[in-house]
GUKEFI-494054 format. One record per residue (C-alpha): x, y, z. Coordinates in nm, 4 decimals. Layout:
BEGIN
X:Y:Z
...
***
This chain:
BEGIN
-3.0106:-0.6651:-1.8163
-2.7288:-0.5081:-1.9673
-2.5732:-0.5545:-2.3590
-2.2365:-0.5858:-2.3847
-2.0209:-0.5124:-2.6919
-1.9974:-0.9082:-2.7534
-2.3657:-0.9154:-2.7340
-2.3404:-1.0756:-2.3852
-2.6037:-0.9966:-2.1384
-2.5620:-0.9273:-1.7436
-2.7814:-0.8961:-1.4914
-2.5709:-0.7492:-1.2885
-2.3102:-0.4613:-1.4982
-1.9565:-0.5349:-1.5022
-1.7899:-0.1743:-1.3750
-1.5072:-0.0184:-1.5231
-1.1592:-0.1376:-1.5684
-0.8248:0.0778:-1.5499
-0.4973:-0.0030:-1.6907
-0.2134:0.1708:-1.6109
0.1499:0.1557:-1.7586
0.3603:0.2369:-1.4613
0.6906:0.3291:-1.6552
0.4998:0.5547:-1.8863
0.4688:0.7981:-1.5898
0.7636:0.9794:-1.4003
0.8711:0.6830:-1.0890
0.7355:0.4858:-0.8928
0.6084:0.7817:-0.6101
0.4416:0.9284:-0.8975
0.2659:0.6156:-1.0646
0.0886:0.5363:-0.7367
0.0178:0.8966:-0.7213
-0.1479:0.9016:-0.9698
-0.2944:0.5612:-0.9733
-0.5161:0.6613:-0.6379
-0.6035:0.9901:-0.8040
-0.7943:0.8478:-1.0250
-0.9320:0.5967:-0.7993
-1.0897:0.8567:-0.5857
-1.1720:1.0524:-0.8205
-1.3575:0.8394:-1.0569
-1.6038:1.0113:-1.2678
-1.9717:0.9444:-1.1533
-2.1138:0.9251:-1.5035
-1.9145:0.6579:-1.6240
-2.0327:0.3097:-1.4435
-1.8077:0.2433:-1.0956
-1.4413:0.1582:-1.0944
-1.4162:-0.2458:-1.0481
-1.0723:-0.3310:-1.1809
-0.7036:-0.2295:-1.1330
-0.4344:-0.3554:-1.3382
-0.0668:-0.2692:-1.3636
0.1688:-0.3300:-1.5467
0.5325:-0.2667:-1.3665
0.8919:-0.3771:-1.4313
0.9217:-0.7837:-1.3829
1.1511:-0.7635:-1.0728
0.8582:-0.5317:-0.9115
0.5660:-0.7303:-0.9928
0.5109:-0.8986:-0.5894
0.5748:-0.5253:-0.4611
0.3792:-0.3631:-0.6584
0.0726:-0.6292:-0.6271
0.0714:-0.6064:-0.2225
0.1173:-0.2216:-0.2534
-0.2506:-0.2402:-0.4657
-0.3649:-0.4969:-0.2425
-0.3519:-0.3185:0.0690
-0.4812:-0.0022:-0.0721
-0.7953:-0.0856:-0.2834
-0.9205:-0.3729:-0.1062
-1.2152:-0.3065:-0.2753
-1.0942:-0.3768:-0.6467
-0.9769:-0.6573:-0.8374
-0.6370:-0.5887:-0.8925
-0.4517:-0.7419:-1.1387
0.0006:-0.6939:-1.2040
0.1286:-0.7766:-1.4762
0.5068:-0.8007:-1.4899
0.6875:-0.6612:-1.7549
1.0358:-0.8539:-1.8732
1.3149:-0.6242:-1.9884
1.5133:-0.8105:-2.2635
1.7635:-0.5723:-2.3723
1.8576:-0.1773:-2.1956
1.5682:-0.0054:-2.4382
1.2187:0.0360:-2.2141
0.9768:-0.2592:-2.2950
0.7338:-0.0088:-2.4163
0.5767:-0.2133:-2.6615
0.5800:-0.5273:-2.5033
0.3725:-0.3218:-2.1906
0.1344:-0.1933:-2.4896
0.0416:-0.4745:-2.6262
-0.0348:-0.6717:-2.2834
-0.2923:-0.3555:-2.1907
-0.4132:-0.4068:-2.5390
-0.5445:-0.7895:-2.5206
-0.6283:-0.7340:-2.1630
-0.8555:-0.4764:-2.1994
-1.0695:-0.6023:-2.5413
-1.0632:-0.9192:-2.3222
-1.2208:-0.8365:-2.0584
-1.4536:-0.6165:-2.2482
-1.5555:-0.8747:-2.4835
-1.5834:-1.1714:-2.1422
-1.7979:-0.9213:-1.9901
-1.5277:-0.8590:-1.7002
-1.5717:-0.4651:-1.7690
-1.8332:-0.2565:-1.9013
-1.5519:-0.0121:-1.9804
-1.1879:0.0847:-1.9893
-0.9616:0.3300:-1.9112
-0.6176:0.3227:-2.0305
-0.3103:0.5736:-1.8118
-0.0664:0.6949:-2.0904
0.0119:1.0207:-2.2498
0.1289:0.8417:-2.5764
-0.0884:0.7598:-2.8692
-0.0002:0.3963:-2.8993
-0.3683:0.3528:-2.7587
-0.5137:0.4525:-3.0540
-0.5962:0.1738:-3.1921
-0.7313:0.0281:-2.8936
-0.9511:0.3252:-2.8906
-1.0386:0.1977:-3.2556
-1.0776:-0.1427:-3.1424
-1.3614:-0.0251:-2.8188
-1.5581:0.2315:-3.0774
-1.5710:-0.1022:-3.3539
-1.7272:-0.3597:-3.0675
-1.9444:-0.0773:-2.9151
-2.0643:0.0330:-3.2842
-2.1599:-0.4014:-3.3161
-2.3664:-0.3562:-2.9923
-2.5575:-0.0653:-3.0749
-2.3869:0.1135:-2.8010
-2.3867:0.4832:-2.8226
-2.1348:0.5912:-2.5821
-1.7883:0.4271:-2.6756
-1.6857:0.2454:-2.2991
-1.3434:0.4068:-2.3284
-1.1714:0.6616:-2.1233
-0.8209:0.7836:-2.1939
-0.6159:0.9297:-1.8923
-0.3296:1.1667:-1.9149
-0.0907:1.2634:-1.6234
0.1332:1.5823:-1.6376
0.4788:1.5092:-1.5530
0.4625:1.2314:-1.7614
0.6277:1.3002:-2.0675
0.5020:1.5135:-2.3328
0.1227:1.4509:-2.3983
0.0957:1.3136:-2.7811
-0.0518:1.5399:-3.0069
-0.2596:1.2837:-3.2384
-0.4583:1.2601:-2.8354
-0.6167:1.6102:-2.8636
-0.6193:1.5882:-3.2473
-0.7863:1.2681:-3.3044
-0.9750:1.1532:-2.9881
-1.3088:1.3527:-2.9085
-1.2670:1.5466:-2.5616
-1.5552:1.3429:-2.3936
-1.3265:1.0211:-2.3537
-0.9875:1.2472:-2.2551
-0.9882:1.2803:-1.8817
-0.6348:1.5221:-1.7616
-0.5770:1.4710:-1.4233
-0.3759:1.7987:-1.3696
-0.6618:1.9109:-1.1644
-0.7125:1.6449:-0.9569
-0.3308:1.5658:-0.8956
-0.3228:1.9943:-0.7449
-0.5659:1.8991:-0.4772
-0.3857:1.6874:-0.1460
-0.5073:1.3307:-0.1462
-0.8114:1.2160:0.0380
-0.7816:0.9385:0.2835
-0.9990:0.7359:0.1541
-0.7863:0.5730:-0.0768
-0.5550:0.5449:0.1749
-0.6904:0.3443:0.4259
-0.5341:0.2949:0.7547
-0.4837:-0.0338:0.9793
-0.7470:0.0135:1.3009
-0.5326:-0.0446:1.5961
-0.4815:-0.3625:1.7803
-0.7831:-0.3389:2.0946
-0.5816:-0.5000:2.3962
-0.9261:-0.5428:2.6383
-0.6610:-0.5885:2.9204
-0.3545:-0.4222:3.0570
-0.0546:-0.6455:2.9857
0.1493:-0.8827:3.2761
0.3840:-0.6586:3.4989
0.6729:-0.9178:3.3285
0.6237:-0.8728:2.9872
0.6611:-0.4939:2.7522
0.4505:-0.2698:2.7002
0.2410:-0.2862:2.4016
0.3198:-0.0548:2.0745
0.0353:0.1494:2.0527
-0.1089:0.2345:2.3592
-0.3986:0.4321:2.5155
-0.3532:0.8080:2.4128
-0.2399:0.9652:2.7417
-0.4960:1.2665:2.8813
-0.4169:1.6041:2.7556
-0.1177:1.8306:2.8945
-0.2446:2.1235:3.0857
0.1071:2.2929:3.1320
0.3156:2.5626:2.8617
0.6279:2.3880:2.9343
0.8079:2.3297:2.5924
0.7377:2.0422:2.4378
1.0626:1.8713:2.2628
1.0932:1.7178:1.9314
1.1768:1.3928:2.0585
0.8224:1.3911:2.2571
0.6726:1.4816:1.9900
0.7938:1.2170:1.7532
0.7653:0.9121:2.0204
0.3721:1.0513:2.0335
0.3158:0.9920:1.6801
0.4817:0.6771:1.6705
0.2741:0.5525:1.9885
-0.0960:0.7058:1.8480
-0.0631:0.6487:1.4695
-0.1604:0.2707:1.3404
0.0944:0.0890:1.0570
-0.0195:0.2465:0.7286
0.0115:0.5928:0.5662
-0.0390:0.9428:0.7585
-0.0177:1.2880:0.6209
0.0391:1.6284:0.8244
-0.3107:1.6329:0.9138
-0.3076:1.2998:1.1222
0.0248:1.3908:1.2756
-0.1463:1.7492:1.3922
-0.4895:1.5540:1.5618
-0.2265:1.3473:1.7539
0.0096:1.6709:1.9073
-0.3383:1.8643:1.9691
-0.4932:1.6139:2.1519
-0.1446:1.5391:2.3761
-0.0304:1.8976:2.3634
-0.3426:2.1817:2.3192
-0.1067:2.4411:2.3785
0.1664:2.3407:2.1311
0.2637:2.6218:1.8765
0.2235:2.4757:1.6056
-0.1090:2.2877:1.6966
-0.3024:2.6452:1.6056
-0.1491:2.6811:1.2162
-0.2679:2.5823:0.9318
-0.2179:2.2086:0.7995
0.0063:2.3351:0.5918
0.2768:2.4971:0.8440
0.1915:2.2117:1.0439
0.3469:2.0107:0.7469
0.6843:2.2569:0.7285
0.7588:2.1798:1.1177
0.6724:1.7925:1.0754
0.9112:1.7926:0.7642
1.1942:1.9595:0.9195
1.1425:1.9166:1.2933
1.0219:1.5957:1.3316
1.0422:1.3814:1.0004
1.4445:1.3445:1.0994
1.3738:1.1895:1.4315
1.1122:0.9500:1.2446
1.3180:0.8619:1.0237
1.5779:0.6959:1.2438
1.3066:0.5109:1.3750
1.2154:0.3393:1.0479
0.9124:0.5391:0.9400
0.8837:0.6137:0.5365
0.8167:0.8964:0.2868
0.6587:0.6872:0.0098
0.5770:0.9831:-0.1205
0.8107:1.3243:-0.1034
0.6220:1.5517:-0.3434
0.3531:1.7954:-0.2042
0.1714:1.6879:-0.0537
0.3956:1.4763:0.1191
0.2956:1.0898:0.2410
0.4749:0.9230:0.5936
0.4612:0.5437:0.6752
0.4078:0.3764:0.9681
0.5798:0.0591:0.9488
0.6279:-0.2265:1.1235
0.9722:-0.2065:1.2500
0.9340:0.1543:1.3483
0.6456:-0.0230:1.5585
0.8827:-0.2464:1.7045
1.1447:0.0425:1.7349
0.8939:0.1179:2.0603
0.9848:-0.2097:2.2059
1.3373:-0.1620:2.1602
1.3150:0.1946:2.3000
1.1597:0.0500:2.6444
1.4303:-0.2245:2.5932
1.6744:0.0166:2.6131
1.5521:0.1790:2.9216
1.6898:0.1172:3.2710
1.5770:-0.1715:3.3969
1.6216:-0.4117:3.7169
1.8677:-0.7295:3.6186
1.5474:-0.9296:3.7671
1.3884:-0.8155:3.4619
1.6730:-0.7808:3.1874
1.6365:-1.1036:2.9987
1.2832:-1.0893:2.9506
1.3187:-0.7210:2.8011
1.5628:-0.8491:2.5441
1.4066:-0.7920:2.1807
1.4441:-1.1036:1.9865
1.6144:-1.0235:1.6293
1.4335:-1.1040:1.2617
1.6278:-1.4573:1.2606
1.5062:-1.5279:1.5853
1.1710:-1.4410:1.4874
1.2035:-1.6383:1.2038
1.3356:-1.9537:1.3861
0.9951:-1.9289:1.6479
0.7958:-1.9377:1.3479
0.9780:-2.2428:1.1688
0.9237:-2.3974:1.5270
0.5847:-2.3143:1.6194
0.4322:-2.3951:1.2755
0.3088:-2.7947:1.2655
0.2110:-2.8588:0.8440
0.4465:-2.8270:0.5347
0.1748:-2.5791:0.4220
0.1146:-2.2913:0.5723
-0.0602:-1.8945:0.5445
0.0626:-1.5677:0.6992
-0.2169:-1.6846:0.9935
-0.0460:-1.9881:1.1059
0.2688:-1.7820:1.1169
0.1296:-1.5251:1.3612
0.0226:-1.8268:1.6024
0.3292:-1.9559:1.6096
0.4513:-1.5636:1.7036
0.1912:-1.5750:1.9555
0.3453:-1.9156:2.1501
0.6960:-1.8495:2.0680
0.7602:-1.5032:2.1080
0.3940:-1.3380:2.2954
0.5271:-1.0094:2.4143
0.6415:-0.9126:2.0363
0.4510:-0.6668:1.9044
0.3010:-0.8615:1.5635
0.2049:-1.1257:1.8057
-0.1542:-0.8779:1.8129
-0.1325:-0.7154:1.4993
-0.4175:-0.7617:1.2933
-0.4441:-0.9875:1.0333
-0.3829:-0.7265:0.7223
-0.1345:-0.5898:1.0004
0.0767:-0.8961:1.0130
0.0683:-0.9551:0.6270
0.2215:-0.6575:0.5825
0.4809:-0.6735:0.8449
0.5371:-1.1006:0.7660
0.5983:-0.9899:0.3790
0.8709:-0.7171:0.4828
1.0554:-0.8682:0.7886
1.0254:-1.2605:0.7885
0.9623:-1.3716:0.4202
1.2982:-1.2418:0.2757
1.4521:-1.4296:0.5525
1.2332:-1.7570:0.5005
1.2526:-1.7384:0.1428
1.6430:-1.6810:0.1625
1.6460:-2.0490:0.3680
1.4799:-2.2233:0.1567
1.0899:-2.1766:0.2112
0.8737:-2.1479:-0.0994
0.5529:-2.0335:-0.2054
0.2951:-2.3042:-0.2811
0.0420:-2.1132:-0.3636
-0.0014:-1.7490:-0.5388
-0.4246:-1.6801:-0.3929
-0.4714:-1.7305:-0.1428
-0.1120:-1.7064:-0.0488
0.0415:-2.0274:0.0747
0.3910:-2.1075:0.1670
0.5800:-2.4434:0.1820
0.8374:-2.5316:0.4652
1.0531:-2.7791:0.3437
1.2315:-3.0242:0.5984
1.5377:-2.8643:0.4869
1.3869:-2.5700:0.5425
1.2122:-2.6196:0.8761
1.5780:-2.7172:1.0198
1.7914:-2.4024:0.8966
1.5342:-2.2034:1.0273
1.5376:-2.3764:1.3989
1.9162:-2.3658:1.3657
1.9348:-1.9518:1.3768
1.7446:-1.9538:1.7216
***
């Protein structure tokens, strides 16, 4: 059994909470920088990390909460969007919404302890506030953490004046070190247990091909259609990209050098021909963070699309556009209600040989989010339901959609 500050009791501990003002730290890149940072590098003495909350710009709320989503399953996450009234930051109004969330949940029993992402002292009394409940609990140790990020504006001075160094936590050191990937979890790849029909494409990953046993030069172009083939959706570094080019290409040059030269030639050999193909840099500073994403996915599709092939054979190769895909949805899906897994059904009877027709499930929410909902949304499908997320196809709705087909 465990005491709370309200005098609760637990038999099971609530872990710690973190709350993180996203616009007190340089951008966006750098917020979620730092955000999985601290995640992985949560300090063992202080009881495990159960609970993320954010609190972003209003407009960024949805992006920001599937961005969390997909990479700390593990966590409660909680957004929090902040309205901007006038052209001044709404500093305070972020503040004071990390203020009531965090003695509430403290006081509920939702978290044993909190940990608050700022370099200003307008935490202070919050601070106050944790040391006053713990003090009423006949706790020893105050359940309060407060994290500071360099490039972040200039660290307060009433921080190292007035708050003991045992609840400061600087991340400088752990923002020098490159990211682990365990924070960043990829998508496994789909597992197709047969090869596909003769009359349909190729899948977009496929089996990695056996290793080259020649010197010939290897061109950039290869190179960059290998990655795209091998890696799953989701976030790769220079590392990943390097396993995929040994195991194709032992003898490559640049297979031998260190991760980090490895990193110079992805960023300035290959990163351009990525690019084009839709793959992100959600992250430019070192080290730097690629994206797999869905449409650089289906860029493989369109690639073989593009290819030579017999006019037996030409209409079944064509790639069907987002509105297309959109429309086989709308068609495919039978109740007013629906989730992102009815929508992939549908996908799966009205256009098979696409490649989100077998992307996972986490896969397909990603991809469903960024390609079909703007377009959904934009014809007059609604959401119905925040969690578990359910959408509403209005009869209005149901027949624009059919229409773009």
């Amino acid at each position: 059994m465990t005491s709370h500050p309200n005098g609760a009791h637990h038999a099971n501990p609530p872990g710690s909470a973190i709350y993180v003002d996203t616009e007190n730290l340089r951008d966006s890149d750098h917020a979620q920088t730092v955000v999985a940072r601290v995640v992985a590098n949560w300090p063992s003495d202080r009881p495990p990390l159960s609970g993320l909350s954010l609190y972003v710009r209003a407009d960024k709320s949805e992006l920001w909460q599937l961005w969390a989503e997909t990479e700390f399953p593990g966590l409660h996450v909680r957004v929090r969007g902040v309205q901007h009234f006038s052209n001044h930051r709404a500093k305070n109004s972020a503040d004071l919404a990390i203020t009531a969330d965090a003695i509430a949940d403290l006081i509920i029993g939702r978290a044993g302890a909190v940990g608050v992402v700022s370099n200003d002292s307008d935490f202070g009394a919050l601070f106050v506030k944790v040391r006053e409940l713990a003090a009423q609990a006949d706790t020893p140790v105050i359940p309060f953490l407060w994290i500071t990020a360099p490039d972040a504006g200039g660290l307060s001075a009433e921080i190292e004046q007035f708050i003991p160094e045992r609840y400061r936590w600087d991340l400088s050191a752990a923002l020098a070190v490159p990211a682990p990937s365990a924070p960043q979890p990829t998508v496994p790849q789909p597992v197709v247990s047969a090869p596909p029909p003769s009359n349909s494409l190729p899948e977009a990953t496929r089996p990695a091909l056996a290793p080259a046993t020649t010197d010939a030069p290897v061109s950039d172009t290869a190179v960059a259609e290998e990655l795209l083939q091998q890696l799953p959706v989701g976030r790769f570094g220079a590392s990943d990209a390097q396993k995929v080019v040994k195991n194709r290409w032992p003898k490559h040059p640049e297979v031998a050098s260190d991760t980090a030269r490895f990193g110079q030639f992805l960023g300035k050999n290959i990163w351009p021909l990525l690019e084009k193909r839709g793959v992100t840099m959600p992250r430019k500073s070192s080290p730097r963070a690629y994206e797999i994403t869905p449409a650089a996915k289906d860029s493989l599709v369109q690639s073989q699309a593009d290819k030579p092939v017999s006019s037996a054979r030409t209409e079944q190769t064509d790639v069907a556009t987002p509105e297309q895909l959109a429309s086989a949805v709308a068609s495919g899906i039978a109740d007013d209600i629906f989730k992102a897994s009815d929508a992939q059904n549908a996908l799966k009877v009205g256009q098979p040989q696409h490649p989100a027709a077998s992307y996972t499930a986490t896969q397909f929410g990603t991809w469903f989010a960024k390609q079909l909902w703007p377009i959904m949304e934009r014809h007059g499908v609604t959401i119905a339901k925040e969690k578990p997320r359910r959408y509403e196809m209005t009869p209005d709705a149901r027949h624009n959609l059919v229409a773009l087909a």
